[in-house]
N, C-alpha and C positions, 0 to 999 in steps of 0.2 A: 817334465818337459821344460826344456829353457825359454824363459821370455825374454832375450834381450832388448824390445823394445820397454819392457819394463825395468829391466835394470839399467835401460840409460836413464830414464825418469829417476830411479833409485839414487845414481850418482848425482844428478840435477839437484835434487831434494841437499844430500850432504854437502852441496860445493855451497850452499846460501849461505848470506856473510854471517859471520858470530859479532860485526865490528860494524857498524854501520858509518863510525867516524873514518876507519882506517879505509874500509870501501871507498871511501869518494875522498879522494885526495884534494879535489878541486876546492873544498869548502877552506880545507888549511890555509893555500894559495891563495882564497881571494880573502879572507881574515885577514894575511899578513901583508898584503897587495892593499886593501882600504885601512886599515888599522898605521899601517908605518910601521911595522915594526914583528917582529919573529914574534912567534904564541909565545908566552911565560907557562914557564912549568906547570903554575896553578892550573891555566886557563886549559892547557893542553891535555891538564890530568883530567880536569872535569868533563872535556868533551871524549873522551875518551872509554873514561865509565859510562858515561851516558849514552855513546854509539853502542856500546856492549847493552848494555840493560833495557835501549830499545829493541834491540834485535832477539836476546832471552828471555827478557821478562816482560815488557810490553807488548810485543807482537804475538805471543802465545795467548795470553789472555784478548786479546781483543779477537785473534782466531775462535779461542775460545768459544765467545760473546756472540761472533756472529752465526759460527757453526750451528751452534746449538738454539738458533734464533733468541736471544737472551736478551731481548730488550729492556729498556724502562718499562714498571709498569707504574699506573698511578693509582694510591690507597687516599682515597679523601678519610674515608673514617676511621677511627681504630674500632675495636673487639666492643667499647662499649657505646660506640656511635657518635662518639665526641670526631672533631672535624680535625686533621692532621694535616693534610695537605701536604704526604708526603711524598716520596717517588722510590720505588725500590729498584735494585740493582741486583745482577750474578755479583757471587762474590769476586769474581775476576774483575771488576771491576775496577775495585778497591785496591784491589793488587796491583792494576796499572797505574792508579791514583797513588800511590806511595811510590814508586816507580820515578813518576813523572814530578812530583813535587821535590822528590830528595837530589832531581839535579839541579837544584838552585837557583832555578829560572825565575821563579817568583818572588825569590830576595835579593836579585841585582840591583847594585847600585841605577840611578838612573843619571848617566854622563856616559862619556865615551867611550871608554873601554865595556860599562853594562849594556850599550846597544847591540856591541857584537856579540858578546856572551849568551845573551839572550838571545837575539837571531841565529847565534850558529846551536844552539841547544835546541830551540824548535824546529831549526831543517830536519834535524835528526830525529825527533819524535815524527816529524811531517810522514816519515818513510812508513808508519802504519797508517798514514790518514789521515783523518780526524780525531779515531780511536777513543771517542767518548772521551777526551783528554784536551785536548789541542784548543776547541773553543772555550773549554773551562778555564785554561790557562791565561787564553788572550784576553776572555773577560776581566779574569781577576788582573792580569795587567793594566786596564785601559784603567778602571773602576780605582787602582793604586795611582797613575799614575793624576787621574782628575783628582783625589783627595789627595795626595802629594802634593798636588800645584794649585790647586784652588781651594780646597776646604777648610772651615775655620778649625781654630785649635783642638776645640772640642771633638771634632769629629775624626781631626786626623789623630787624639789619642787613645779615643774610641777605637778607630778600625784600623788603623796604617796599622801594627804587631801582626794582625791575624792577614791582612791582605800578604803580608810581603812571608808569611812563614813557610817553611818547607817540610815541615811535619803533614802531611796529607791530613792526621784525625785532629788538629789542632787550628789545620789554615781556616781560614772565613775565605770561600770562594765566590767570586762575582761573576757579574750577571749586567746586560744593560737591555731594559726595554721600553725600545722606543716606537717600535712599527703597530699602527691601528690599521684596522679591516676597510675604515674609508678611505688611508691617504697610501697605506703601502709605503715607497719612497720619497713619495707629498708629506714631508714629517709635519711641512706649515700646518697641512687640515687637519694636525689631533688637536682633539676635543676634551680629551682625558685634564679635570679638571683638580686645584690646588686649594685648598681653605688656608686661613691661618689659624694655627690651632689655639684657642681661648686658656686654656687651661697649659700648658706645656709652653714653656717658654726659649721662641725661636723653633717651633716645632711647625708643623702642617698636617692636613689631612686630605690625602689623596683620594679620587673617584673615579672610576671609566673601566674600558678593557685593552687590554695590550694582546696584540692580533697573533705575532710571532717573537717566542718568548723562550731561547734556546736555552739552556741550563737553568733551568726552571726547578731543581734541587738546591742552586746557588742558596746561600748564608744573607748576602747582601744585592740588592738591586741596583741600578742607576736608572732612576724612570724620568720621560721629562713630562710634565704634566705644565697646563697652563693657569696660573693665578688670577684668581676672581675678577683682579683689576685690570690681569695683562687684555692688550692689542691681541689682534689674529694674526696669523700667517706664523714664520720660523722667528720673530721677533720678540714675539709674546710668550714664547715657550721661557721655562724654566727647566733646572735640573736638580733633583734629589737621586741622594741616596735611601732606599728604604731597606728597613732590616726585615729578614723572616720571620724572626720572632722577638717578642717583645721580654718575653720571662723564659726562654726556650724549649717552649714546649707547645705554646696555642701560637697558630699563624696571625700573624700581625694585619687581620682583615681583610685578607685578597683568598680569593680560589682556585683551583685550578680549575678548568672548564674541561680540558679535553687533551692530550699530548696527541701532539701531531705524528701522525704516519709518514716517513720522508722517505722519498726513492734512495737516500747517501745520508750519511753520519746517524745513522740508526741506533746507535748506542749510546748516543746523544740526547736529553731529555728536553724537546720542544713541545711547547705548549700553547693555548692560549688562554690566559689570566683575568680575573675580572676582581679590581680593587675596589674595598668598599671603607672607607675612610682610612685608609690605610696611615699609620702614625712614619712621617719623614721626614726629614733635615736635607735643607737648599746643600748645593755643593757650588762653593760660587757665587755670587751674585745672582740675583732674582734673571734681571735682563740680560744676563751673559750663559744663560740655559744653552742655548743651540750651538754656540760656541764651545762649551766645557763640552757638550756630547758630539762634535763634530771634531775638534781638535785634540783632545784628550783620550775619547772611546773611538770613532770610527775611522779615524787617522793611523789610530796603534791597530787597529782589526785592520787595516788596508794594508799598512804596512806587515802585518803577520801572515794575514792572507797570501799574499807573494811569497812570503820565504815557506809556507805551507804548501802551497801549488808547485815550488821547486822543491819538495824534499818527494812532493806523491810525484813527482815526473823522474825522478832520480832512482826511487825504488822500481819506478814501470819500469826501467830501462835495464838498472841492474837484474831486474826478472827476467828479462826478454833475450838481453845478451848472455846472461847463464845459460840460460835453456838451448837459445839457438847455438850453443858452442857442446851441448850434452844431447839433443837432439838428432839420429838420424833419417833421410829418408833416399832413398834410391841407392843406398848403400854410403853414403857422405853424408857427413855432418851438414846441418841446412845453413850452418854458418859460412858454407862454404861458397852457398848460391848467391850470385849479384846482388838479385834483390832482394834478397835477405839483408844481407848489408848496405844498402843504400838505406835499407828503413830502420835499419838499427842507427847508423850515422845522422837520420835525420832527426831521430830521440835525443841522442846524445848533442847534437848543433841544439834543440831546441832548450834542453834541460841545461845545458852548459849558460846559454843566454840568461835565459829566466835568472839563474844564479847570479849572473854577473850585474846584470842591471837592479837587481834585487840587495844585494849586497852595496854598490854604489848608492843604494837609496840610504843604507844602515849607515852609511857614514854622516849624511846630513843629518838622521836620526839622532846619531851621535853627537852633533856638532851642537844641535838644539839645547839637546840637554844639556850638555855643558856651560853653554851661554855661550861657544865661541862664534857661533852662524852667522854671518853677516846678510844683508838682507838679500844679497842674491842665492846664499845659500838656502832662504826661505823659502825662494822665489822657485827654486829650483826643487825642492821637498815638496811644495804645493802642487807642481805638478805632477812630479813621480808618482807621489804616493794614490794619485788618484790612476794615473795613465797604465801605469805599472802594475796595479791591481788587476786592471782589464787585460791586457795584453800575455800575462802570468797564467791568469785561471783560464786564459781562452784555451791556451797553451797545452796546459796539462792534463784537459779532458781528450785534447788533440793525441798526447803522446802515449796517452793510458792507453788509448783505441789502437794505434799503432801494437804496441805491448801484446795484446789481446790477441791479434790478427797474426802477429808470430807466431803464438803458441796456437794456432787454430782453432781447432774445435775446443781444445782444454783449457784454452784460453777465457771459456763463457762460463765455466765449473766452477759455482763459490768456491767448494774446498778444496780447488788442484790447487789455485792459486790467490794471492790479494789481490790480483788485479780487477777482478770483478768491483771489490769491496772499494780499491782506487779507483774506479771509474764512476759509481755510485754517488764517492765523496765529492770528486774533482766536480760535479757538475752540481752540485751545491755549493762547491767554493765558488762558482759562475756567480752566483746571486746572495752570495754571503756577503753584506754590506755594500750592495747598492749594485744592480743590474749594468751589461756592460752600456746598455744607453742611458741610465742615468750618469752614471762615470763619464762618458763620454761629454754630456751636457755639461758636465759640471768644470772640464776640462775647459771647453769650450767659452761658457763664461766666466775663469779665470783668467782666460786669455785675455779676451775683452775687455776685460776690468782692469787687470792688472799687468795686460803684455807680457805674461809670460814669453811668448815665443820670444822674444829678444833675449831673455834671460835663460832659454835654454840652447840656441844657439851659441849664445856667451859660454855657456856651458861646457858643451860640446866642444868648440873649438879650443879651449882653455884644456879639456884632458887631453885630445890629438896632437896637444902640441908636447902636451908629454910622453910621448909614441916617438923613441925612436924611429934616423931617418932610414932602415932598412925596408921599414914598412910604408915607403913612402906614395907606392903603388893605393894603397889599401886604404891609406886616410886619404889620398887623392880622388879615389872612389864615395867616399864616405860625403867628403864636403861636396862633390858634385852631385852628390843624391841630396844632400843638404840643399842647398844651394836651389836644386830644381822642384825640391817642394813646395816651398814658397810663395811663389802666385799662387799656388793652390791653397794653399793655408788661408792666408790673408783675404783671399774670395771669401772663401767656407765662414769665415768669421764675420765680413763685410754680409754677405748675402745671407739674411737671417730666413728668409723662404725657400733656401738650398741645405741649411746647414748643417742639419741634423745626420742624413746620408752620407754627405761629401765630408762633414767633418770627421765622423768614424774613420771613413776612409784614411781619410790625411793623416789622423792621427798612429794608427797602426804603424803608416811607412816612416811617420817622425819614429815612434817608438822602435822600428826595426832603425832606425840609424842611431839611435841611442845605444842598444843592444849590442851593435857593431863596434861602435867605441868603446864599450866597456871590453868587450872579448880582446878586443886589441889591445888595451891599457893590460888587461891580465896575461896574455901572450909575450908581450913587450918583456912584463915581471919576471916571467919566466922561459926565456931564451933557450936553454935545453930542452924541453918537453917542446917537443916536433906536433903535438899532438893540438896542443893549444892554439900553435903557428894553422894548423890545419883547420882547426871547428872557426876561428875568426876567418879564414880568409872565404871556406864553404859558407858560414851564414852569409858574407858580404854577397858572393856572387849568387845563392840563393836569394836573396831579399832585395838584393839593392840593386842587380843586372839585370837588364830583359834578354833574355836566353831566345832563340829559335824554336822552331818545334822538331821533331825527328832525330836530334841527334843527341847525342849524352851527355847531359847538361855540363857544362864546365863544373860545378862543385860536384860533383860527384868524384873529381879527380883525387880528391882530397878523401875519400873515403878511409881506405885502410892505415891511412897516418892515424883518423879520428879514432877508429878502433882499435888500434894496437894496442893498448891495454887491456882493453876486454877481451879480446880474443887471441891474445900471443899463449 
């Protein structure tokens, strides 16, 4: 008997990309949109292989991994009772871990042209997830890029070869734990304490427990622990790096207590650790601890965070519009139904933005590293990288769900499709380095401190002036959403008894006019693609217009321009 609703699923299955690069045209565009300049053949060749080998060799294994429920487990002892403290793996594991290492992303230069390489090689690993990969990556990033910039000699000839290698059985992967079970995102209230070590010289000896402690397999740690003579609060913190093992084979005094059971990134090895003089070296200055771990480690995880929330919002979408284009039901394709495509269009507005403002952050990313940043360009990274975080991951648990709701009931099947496993992850990207009201807070008091907001309206108005004047309608809209947020801002920051509420608020709608700018600056780039012209002008009148009720919102007019590639 024929099942043709099974052989549309059939076809469904065969149309998914082999090319994850070549899939999303949009990543090239804004590459060559913030970079200045067309991809170089190298750069083009690497993202290339690497959309390939996510989409055959990573995403199978990590199917794999989850199919077969294949988590971490953890072996404290071996066979003869001696203490190992180690963590075992499927072997698909491994197989994504070579995968993921041999694109290079671990030994990019760190200057301007290594910020995009790097951000555009993790969108494209993002499209499985997490995938027991993604946070291993960004660790050892942050953990390279703090002994890069602050480590003494010693340390950076010690570990900089193994942080920065792309051999998977070769690299030293990093790890940073800083959250204890009293303070959570209060890092001031750890407790976790630092000796100086008598015998080892410029060494220490670490003590305490480390509450949430994600690649807990890592080579190397970043812990901040506090020294005998430090002050309280984030002041007194310090930052080491501690190794796992001292002769490689006995753990270097710490335990593991337990890995954590997570609703998302399940193949992922969290745990919580208890150090018991654990042998470490400062990375840094003693007093510059919170620092090195906020500028170096949770800076680069905020900034990877977003471009990983855009790569799992990118995948949700290229899932959702495949199928609704292979899908039928009433005798027509369900691509075919309104609503169908209003919520495919609103994936694709959402996952486009995320991109664009995420990408605009990789350029100040960029700029840093290089030394060319001027202080507004700081001014303007300080905020992104925190506002952007939030705004990203709110995003793309938003659009997963979306994803899900297309494909209906098979939409909630671990093994019809990822999106289950996407939705899982995205809501742990929620609370991966720093919840959205601590972000918020933290927004908040750099405002205060430092007026950002002046510096991001400088911002703003400095790229819309680079917006041709065809779109003169759109940045006219733009600066008057500007412009009217403002008392409201300035309140929220004045009224420290309101502020917490109102500020979220206000912040969202600055960051939806951010978004809008960026879409425009990349639409502007690119003048034939109708499609572009159409996702910027829908999120404007989405976000930035107050629409009526009853009748068909004005973005939605713009619908079938946004999908004409997915569904022509």
């Amino acid at each position: 008997m024929e099942q043709p609703g099974r052989d549309d699923l059939i076809s469904w299955k065969e149309s998914q990309p082999a090319n994850f690069f070549t899939a999303v045209p949009q990543l090239r565009s804004l590459l060559e949109l913030r970079m200045g300049k067309p991809l170089t053949a190298l750069l083009e060749e690497k993202l290339t292989n690497f959309g390939r080998d996510v989409a055959q060799i990573i995403e199978p294994a990590v199917h794999t991994q989850e199919r077969n429920r294949e988590f971490p487990k953890l072996r404290s002892f071996d066979e003869v009772g001696r203490h190992v403290e180690q963590v075992e793996f499927h072997p698909a594991h491994e197989e994504a871990a070579r995968a993921a290492w041999a694109s290079g992303m671990l030994g990019t230069a760190l200057n301007f042209e290594g910020a995009f390489e790097v951000a555009g090689l993790f969108f494209l690993l993002s499209h499985v997830g997490e995938g027991g990969q993604a946070c291993p990556i960004v660790c050892t990033i942050g953990l390279r890029r703090a002994v890069e910039h602050r480590a003494s000699p010693m340390i950076k000839e010690r570990y900089l070869k193994g942080l920065t290698e792309t051999d998977s059985s070769k690299a030293l992967r990093g790890s940073q734990f800083l959250t204890e079970v009293q303070g959570g995102s209060d890092v001031g209230a750890n407790v976790t304490r630092a000796t100086l070590d008598p015998e080892v010289p410029g060494a220490w000896r670490i003590s305490g427990e480390k509450w949430f402690c994600s690649v807990a397999d890592a080579d190397l740690f970043a812990v901040t622990a506090r020294p005998d003579s430090a002050g309280p609060g984030t002041k007194g913190l310090a930052c080491f790096v501690v190794p796992r093992s001292l002769d490689g084979a006995t753990p270097n005094g710490f335990r593991l207590r337990r890995l954590k059971d997570k609703l998302g990134t399940r193949i992922l090895a969290s745990a919580e650790i208890d150090f018991n003089d654990v042998l470490a070296w400062p990375i840094g200055e003693l007093d510059e601890g919170f620092h090195v771990a906020v500028e170096e480690l949770l800076n680069t995880s905020r900034w990877l965070n977003a471009v990983g929330s855009a790569g799992i919002m990118s995948r949700a979408y290229l899932e959702a519009s495949s199928f609704a284009l292979h899908r039928t039901a009433f005798g027509v394709s369900i691509a075919s139904y309104r609503a169908i495509r209003e919520q495919l269009a609103r994936m694709k507005i959402e996952t486009s933005a995320a991109l664009a403002s995420t990408f605009a952050l990789t350029e100040l990313v960029g700029r840093i590293d290089e030394g060319t940043a001027t202080e507004s360009d700081a001014g303007v990274h300080r905020f992104l990288v925190n506002a952007n975080k939030y705004v990203t991951s709110i995003a793309a648990s938003d659009v997963v769900h979306q994803g899900i709701e297309v494909l209906g009931g098979n939409g909630t099947i671990e093994e019809f499709s990822p999106l289950p496993r996407l939705y899982r992850d995205a809501v742990v990207f929620e609370s991966w380095e720093g919840t959205h009201n601590v972000l918020c807070a933290q927004v908040r008091r750099d405002c205060v401190r430092l007026k950002l907001l002046d510096v991001m309206n400088q911002w703003i108005e400095k790229e819309l002036s680079l917006v041709s004047t065809k779109y003169s309608r759109e940045v006219e809209q733009i600066l008057h959403s500007l412009s009217a947020l403002q008392p409201g801002l300035l309140e929220s920051l004045i009224d420290s008894s309101r502020s917490d509420p109102n500020f979220r608020r206000l912040l969202t709608d600055l960051m939806h006019v951010v978004q809008a700018t960026c879409l425009l600056r990349e639409a502007d780039n690119s003048p034939s693609d109708a499609s572009k012209k159409a996702t910027a002008s829908a999120f404007i009148l989405l976000h930035l217009e107050n629409g009526g009720f009853g009748a068909e919102p004005r973005w939605a007019l713009f619908v079938d321009d946004i999908l004409v590639e997915a569904l022509s």
